[in-house]
C-alpha positions as a LaTeX table, in Angstrom:
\begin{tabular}{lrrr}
\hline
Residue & $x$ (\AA) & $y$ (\AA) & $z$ (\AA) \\
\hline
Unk1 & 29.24 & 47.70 & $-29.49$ \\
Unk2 & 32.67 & 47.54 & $-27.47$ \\
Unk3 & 33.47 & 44.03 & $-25.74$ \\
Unk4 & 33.10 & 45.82 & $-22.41$ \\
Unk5 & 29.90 & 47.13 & $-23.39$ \\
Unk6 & 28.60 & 43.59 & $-24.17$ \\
Unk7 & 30.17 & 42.28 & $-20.83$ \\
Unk8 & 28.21 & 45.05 & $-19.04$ \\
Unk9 & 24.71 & 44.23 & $-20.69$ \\
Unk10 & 25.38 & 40.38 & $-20.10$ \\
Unk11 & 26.05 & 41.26 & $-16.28$ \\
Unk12 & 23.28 & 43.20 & $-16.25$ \\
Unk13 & 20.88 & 40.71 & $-17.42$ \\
Unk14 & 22.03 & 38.14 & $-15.34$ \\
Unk15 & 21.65 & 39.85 & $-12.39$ \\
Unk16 & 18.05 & 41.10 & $-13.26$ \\
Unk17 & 17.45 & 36.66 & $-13.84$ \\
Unk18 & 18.44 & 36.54 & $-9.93$ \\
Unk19 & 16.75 & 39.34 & $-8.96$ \\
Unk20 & 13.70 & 37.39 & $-10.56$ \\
Unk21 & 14.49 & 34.40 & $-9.25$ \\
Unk22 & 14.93 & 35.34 & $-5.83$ \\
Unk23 & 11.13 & 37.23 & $-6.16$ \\
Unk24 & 9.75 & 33.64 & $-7.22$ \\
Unk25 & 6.54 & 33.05 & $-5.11$ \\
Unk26 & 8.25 & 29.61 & $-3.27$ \\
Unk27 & 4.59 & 28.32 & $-3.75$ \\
Unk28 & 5.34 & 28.15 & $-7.53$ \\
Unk29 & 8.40 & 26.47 & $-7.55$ \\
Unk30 & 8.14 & 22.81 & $-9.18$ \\
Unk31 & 9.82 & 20.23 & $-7.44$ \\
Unk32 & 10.98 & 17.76 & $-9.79$ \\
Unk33 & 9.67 & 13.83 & $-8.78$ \\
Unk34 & 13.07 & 12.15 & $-10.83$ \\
Unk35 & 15.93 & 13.37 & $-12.93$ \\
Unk36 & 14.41 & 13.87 & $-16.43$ \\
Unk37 & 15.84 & 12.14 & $-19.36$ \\
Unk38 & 18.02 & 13.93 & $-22.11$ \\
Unk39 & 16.34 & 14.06 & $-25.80$ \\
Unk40 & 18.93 & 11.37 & $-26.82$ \\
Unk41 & 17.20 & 8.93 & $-23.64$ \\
Unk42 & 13.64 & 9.21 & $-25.47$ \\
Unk43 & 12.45 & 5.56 & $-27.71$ \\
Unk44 & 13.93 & 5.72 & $-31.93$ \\
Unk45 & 9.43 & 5.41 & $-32.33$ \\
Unk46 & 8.24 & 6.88 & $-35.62$ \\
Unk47 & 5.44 & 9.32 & $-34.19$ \\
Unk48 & 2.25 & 10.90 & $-35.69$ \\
Unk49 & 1.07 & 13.72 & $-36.31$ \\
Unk50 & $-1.07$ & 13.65 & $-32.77$ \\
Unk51 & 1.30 & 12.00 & $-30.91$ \\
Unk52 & 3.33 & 14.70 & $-28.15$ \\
Unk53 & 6.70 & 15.95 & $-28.54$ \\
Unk54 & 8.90 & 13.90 & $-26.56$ \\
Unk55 & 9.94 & 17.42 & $-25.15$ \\
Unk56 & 7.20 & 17.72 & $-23.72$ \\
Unk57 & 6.51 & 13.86 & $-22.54$ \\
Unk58 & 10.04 & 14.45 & $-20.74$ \\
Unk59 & 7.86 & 16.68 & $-17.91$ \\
Unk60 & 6.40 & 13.32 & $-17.02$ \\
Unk61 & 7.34 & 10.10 & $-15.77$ \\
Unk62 & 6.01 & 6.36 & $-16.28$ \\
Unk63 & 5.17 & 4.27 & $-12.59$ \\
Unk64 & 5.34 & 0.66 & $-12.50$ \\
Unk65 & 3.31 & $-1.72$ & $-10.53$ \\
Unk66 & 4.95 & $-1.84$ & $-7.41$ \\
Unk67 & 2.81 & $-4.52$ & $-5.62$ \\
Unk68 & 4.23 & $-7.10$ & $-7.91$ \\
Unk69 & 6.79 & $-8.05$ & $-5.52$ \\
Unk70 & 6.18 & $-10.69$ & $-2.81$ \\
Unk71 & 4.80 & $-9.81$ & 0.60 \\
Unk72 & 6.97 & $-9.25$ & 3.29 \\
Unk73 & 6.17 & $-9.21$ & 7.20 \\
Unk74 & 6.28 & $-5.60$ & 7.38 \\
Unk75 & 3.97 & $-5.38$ & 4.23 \\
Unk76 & 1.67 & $-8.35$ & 5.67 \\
Unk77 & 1.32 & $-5.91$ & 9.38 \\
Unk78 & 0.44 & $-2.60$ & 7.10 \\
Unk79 & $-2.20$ & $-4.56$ & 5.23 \\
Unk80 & $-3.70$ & $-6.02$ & 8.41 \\
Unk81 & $-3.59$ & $-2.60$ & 9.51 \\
Unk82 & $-4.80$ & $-0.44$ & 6.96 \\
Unk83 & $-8.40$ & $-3.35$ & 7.09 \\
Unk84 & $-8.41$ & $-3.13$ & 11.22 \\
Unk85 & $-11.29$ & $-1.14$ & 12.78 \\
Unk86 & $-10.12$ & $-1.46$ & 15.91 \\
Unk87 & $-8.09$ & 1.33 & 15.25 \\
Unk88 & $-10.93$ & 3.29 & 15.91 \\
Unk89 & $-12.90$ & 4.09 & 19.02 \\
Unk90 & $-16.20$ & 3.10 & 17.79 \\
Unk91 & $-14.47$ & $-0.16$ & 16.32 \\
Unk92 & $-16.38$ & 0.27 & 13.49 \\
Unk93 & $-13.76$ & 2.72 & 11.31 \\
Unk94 & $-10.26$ & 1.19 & 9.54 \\
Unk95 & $-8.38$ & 3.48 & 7.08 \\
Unk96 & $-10.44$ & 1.45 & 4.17 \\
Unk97 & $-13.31$ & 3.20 & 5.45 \\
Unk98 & $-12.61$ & 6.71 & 4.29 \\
Unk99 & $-9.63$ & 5.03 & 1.29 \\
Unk100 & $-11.66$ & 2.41 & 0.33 \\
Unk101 & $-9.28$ & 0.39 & $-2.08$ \\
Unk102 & $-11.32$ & $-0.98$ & $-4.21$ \\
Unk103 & $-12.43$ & 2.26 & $-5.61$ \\
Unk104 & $-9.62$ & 4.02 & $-6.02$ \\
Unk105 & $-8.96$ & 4.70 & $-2.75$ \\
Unk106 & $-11.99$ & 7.19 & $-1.96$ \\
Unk107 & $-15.23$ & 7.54 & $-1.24$ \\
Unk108 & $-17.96$ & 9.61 & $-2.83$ \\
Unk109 & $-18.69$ & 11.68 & 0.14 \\
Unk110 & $-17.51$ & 15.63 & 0.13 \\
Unk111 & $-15.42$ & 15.41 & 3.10 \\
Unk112 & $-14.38$ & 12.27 & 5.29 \\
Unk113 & $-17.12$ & 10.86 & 7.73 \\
Unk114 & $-15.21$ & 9.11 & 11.14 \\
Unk115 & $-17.04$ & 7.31 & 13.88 \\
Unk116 & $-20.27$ & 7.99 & 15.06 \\
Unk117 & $-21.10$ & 9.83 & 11.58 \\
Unk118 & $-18.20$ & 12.90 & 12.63 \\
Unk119 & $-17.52$ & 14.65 & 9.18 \\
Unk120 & $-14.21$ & 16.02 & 8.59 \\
Unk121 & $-13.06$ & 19.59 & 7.21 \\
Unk122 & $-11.95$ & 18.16 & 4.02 \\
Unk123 & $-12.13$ & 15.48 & 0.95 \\
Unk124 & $-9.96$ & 12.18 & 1.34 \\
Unk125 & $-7.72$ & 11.81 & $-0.48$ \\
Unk126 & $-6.61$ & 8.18 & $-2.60$ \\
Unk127 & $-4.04$ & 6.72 & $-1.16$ \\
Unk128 & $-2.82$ & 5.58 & $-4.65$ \\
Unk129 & 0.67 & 6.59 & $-6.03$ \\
Unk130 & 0.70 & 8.87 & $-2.30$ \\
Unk131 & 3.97 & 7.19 & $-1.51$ \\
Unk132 & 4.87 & 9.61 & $-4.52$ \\
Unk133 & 4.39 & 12.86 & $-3.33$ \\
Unk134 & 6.26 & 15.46 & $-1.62$ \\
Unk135 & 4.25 & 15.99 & 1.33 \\
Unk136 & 0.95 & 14.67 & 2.59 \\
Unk137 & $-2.39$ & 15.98 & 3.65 \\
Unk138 & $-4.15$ & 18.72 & 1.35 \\
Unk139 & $-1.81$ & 20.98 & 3.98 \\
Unk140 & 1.33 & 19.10 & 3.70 \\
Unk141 & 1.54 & 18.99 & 7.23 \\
Unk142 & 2.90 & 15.84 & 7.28 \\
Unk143 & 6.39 & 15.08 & 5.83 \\
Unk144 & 5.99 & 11.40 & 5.01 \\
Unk145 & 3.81 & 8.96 & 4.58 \\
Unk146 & 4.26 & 6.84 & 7.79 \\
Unk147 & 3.48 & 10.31 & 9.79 \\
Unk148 & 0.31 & 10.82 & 7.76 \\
Unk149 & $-1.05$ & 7.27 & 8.93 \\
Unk150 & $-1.13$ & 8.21 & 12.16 \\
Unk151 & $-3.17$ & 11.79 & 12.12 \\
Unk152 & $-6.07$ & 10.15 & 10.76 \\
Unk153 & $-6.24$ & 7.70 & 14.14 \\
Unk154 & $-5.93$ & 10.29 & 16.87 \\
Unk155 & $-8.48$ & 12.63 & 15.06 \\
Unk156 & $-11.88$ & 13.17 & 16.59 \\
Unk157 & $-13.40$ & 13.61 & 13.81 \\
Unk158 & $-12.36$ & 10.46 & 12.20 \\
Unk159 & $-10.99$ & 7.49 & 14.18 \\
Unk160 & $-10.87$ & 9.78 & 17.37 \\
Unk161 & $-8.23$ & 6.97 & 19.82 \\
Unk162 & $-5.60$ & 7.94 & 22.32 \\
Unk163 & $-2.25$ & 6.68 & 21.66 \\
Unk164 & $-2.10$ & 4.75 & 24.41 \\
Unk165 & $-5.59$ & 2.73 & 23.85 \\
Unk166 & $-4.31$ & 2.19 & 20.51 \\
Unk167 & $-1.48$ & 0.50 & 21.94 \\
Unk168 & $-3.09$ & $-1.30$ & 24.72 \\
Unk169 & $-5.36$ & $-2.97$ & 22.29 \\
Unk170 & $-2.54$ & $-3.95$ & 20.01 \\
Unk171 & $-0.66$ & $-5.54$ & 23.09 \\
Unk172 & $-3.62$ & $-7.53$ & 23.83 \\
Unk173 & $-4.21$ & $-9.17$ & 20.91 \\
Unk174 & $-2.01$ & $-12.19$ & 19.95 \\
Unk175 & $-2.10$ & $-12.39$ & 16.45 \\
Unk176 & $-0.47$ & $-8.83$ & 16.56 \\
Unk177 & 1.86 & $-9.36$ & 18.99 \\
Unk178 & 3.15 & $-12.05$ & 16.73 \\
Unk179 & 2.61 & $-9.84$ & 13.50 \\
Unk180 & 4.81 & $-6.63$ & 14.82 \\
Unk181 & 7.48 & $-9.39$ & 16.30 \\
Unk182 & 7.60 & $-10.83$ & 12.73 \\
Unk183 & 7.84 & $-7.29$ & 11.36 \\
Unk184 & 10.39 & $-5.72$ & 13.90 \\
Unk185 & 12.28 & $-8.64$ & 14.79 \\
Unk186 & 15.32 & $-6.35$ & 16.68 \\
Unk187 & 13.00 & $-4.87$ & 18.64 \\
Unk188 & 12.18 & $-5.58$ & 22.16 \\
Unk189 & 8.95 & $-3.62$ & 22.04 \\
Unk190 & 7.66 & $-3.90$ & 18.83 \\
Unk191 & 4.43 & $-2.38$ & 19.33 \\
Unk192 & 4.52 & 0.91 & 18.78 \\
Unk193 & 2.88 & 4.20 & 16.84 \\
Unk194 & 6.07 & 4.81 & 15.14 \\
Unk195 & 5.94 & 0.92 & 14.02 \\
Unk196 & 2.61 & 1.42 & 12.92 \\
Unk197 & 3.19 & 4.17 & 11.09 \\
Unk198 & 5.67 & 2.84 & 8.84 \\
Unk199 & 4.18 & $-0.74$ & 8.49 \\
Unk200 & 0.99 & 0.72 & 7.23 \\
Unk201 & 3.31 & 3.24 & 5.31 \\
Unk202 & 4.98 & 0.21 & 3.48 \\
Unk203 & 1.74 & $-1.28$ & 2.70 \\
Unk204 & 0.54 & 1.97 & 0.54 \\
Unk205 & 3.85 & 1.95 & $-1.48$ \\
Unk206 & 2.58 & $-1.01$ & $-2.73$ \\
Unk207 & $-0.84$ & 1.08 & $-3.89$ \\
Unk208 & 0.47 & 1.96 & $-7.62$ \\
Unk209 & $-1.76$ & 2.11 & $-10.52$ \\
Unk210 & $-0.17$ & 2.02 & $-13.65$ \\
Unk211 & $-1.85$ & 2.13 & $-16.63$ \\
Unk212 & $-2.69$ & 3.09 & $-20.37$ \\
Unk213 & $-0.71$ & 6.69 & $-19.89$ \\
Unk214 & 2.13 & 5.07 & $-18.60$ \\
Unk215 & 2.35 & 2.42 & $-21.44$ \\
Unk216 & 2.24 & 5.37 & $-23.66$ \\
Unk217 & 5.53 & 7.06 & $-22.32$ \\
Unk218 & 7.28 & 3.90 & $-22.40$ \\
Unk219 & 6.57 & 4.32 & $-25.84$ \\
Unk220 & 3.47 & 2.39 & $-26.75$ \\
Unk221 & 2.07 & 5.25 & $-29.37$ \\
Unk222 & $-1.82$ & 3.28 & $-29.15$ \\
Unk223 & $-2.09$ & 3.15 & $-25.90$ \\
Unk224 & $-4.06$ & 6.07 & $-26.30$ \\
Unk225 & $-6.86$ & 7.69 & $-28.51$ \\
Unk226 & $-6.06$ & 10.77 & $-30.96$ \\
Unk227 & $-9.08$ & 12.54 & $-28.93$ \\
Unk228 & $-6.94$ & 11.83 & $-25.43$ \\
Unk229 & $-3.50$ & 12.75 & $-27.28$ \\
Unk230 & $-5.38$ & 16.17 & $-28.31$ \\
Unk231 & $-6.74$ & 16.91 & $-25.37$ \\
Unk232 & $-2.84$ & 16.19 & $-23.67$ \\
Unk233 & $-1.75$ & 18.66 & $-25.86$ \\
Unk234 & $-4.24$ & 20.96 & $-24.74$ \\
Unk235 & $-3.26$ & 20.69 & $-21.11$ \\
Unk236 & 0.18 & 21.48 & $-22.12$ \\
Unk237 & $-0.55$ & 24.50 & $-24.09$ \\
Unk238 & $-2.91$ & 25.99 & $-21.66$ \\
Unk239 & 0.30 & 25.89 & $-18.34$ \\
Unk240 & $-1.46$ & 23.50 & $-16.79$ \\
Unk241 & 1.46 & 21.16 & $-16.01$ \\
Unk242 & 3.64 & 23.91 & $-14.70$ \\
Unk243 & 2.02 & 22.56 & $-11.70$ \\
Unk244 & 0.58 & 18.99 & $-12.85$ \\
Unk245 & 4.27 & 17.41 & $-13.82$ \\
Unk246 & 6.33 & 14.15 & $-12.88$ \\
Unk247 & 5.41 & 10.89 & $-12.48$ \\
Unk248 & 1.63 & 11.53 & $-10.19$ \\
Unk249 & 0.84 & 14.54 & $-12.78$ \\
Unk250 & 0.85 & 16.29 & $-9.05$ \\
Unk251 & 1.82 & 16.21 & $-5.86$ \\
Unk252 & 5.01 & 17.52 & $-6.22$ \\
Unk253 & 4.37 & 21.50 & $-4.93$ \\
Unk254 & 1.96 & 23.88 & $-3.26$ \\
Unk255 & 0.18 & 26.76 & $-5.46$ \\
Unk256 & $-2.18$ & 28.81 & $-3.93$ \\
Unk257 & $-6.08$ & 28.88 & $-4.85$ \\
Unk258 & $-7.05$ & 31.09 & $-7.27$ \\
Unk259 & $-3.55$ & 32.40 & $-8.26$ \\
Unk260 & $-4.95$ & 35.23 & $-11.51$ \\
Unk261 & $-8.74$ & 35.52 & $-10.39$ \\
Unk262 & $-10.04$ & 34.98 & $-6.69$ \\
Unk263 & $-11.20$ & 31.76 & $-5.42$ \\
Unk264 & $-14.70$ & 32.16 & $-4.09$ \\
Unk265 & $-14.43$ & 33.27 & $-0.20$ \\
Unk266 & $-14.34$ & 30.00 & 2.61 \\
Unk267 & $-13.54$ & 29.31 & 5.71 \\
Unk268 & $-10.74$ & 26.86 & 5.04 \\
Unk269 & $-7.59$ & 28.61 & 4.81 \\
Unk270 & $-5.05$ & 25.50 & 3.73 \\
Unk271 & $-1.76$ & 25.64 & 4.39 \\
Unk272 & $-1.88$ & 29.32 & 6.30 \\
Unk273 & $-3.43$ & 27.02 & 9.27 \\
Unk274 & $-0.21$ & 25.18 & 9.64 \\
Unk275 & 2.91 & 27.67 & 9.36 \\
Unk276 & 0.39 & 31.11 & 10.24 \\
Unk277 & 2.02 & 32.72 & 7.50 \\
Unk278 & $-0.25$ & 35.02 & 5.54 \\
Unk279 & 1.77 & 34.45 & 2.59 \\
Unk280 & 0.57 & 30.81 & 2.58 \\
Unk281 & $-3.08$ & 31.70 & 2.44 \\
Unk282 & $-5.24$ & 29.58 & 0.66 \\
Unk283 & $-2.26$ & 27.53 & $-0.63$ \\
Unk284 & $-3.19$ & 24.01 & $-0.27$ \\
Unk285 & $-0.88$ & 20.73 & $-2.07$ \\
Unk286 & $-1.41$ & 20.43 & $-5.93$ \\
Unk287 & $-3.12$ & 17.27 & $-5.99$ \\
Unk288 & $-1.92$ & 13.96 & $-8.22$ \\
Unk289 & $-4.07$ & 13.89 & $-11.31$ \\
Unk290 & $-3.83$ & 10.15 & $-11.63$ \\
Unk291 & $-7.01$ & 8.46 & $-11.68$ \\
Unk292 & $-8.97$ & 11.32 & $-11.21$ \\
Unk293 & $-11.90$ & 10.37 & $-13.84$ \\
Unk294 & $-13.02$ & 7.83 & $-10.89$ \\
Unk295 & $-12.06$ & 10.00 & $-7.48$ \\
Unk296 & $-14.94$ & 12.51 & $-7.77$ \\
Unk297 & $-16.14$ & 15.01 & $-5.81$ \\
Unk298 & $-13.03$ & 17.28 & $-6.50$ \\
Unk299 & $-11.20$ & 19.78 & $-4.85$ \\
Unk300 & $-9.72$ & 20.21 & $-0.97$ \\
Unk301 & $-13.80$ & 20.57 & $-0.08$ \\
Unk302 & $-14.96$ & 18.27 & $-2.57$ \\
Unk303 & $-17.42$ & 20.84 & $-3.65$ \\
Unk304 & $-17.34$ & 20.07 & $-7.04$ \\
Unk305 & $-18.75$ & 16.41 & $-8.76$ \\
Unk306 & $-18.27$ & 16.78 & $-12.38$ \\
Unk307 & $-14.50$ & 16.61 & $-13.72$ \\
Unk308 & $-15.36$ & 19.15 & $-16.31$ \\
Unk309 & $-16.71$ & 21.92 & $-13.82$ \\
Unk310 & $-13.49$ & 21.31 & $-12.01$ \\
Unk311 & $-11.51$ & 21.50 & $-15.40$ \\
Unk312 & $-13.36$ & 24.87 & $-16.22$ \\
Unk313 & $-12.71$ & 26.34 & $-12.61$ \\
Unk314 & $-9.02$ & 25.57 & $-12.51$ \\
Unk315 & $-8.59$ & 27.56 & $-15.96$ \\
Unk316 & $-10.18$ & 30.28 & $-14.30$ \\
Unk317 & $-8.85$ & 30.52 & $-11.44$ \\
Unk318 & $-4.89$ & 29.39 & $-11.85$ \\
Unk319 & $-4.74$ & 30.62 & $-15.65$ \\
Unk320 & $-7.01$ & 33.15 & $-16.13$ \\
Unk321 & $-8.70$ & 31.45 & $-18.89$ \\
Unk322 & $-12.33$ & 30.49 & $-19.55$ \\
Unk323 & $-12.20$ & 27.69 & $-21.32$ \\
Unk324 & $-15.09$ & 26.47 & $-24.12$ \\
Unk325 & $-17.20$ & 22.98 & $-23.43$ \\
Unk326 & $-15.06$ & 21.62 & $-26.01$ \\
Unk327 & $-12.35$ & 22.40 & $-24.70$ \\
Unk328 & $-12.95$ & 20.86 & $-21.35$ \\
Unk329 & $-14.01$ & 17.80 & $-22.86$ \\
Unk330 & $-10.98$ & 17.58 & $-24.57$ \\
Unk331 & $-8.54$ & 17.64 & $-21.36$ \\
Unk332 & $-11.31$ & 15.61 & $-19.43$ \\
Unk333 & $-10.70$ & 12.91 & $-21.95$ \\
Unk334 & $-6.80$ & 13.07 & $-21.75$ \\
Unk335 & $-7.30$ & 12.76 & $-17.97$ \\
Unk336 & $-9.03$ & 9.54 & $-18.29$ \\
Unk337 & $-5.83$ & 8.31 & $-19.94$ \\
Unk338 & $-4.38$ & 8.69 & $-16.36$ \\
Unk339 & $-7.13$ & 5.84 & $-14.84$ \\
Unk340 & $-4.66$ & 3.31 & $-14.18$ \\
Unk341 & $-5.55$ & $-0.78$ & $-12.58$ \\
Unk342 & $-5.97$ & $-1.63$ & $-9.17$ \\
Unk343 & $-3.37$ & $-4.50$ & $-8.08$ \\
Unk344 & $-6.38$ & $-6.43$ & $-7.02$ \\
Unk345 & $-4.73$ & $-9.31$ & $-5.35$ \\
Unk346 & $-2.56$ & $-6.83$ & $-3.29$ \\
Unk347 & $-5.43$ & $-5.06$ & $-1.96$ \\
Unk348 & $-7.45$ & $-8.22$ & $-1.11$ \\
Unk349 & $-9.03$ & $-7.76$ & 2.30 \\
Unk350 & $-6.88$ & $-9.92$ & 4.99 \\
Unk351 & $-8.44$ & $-12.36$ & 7.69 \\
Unk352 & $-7.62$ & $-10.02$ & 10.57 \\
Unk353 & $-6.47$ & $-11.77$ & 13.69 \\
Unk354 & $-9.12$ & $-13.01$ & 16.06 \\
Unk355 & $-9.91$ & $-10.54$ & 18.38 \\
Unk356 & $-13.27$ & $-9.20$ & 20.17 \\
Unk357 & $-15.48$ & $-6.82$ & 17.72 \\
Unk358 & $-18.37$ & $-4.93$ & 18.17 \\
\hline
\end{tabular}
């Protein structure tokens, strides 16, 4: 073949890669948490036969324990926060309520419950690693994390306040007025949604739970169990972190529900509800898979209580693939590698300044 015959052919496939490219569903595109390391970055550790190629440990990324360093006055105001029910109209619901932080950040109940017993249209959340994801809300209608605190507080269905009650009631308690001065000390109104927002924000940066999966990309080999190792592998194999990647195993992307075989029919549309774009139909955030052997029910409905059945239907759905009891068990038991610890003494529940309660 002629050298211009080869340049043709190499044009020619490289246009037909950008042609591909450009015909990428965006809802598919992975969005990379950190820089990944080069081969020569990974640990000189003498591996086993079960233990995963550092190829393909380089699609994930260790977290530390964040809430090791020492309070300060903006983290103090975000934990008084996140534990005040006054927050609430009812006086009754804080942000612990529905993220309750002692267990992992959720409750066991399908979808949220507010004040007065209101349900919500979807499953909360944890607010663990969250200060690690792309967007926020199962809709990623919020773009950070200090605009997500404040949805939840103006909903009726959950804490159902106005703005400016919220800020009235603030403004009349002392030990807040002193808090937010302490916290915004160049501001001559500290007191604010915004302010709230991003104190409560800093708080939940603090909510990181390392643990036994994270010891083993540092290069602990023991950390975990040949079954969890297997069952790692598995999830590789299968696709499954195309989408569950970086340092959350999630929450770095949207993907649509039921991407090779139809999601069963509901009401809840996800993302479509936000931009009205048909094209983002059923697309809803890919969830963090850390600690997700203790944040049952599953799924943007929490229609689903046992991690295997939700195993199972993602194969279905997102790969086309029916997976075997075995099979499930064997990723189920990898994902419990991913329950990390609660920083216990950061989420300790705060004396809240005096105020009147119900």
């Amino acid at each position: 073949m002629s050298s211009l015959a080869l340049l043709r052919r190499a044009l020619l496939l490289w246009c037909v890669v950008l042609a591909l490219c450009a015909g990428c569903d965006r809802h598919s595109t992975i969005i990379r948490v950190r820089t990944l390391p080069s081969e020569t970055d990974q640990p000189a550790v003498a591996l086993a036969d079960e233990d995963l190629n550092p190829r393909l440990l380089r699609r994930f990324a260790a977290i530390t324990r964040v809430a090791d360093v020492p309070d300060s006055a903006l983290v103090n105001l975000g934990r008084l926060l996140y534990f005040e029910p006054l927050l609430s109209r009812t006086g009754k619901v804080s942000c612990n309520s529905c993220h309750p932080l002692d267990r992992y950040g959720t409750t066991e109940s399908s979808v949220s419950v507010g004040v007065a017993g209101r349900l919500g249209r979807r499953n909360a959340p944890s607010v663990y690693n969250a200060a690690g994801h792309f967007r926020q809300f199962w809709d990623g209608r919020a773009a950070t994390l200090a605009d997500q605190v404040v949805g939840p507080i103006t909903d009726p269905n959950e804490m159902d306040m106005q703005v400016p009650q919220v800020i009235a009631d603030l403004q009349a308690i002392p030990g807040y007025r002193t808090a937010f001065a302490r916290a915004f000390p160049d501001q001559a109104q500290p007191i604010s949604m915004g302010n709230l927002g991003i104190a409560v924000a800093e708080f939940e940066r603090g909510l990181t739970t390392p643990g036994r999966w994270d010891r083993y990309l540092n290069g602990d080999t023991q950390a975990i169990t040949p079954a969890e190792k297997a069952g790692a592998k598995l999830f590789a194999n299968l696709g499954c972190m195309v989408c569950h990647a970086g340092a959350n195993v999630g929450g770095t992307m949207f993907e649509r529900l039921g991407a090779l075989v139809p999601w069963p029919e509901q009401p809840d549309r996800g993302r479509r509800e936000v931009t009205h774009n048909a094209a983002d139909d059923l697309v809803f955030k890919v969830p963090s898979l850390r600690n997700v052997a203790r944040t049952a029910p599953y799924f943007h409905d929490g229609s689903i209580a046992s991690l295997d059945t939700a195993v199972r239907m993602m194969a279905r759905h997102q790969l086309g693939v029916d997976l075997s009891e075995e099979e499930a068990r064997s990723i189920t038991a990898w994902l419990g590698a991913l329950t990390g610890e609660i920083p216990q003494a950061y989420i300790a529940p705060p004396t809240l300044p005096a105020a009147v309660r119900p």
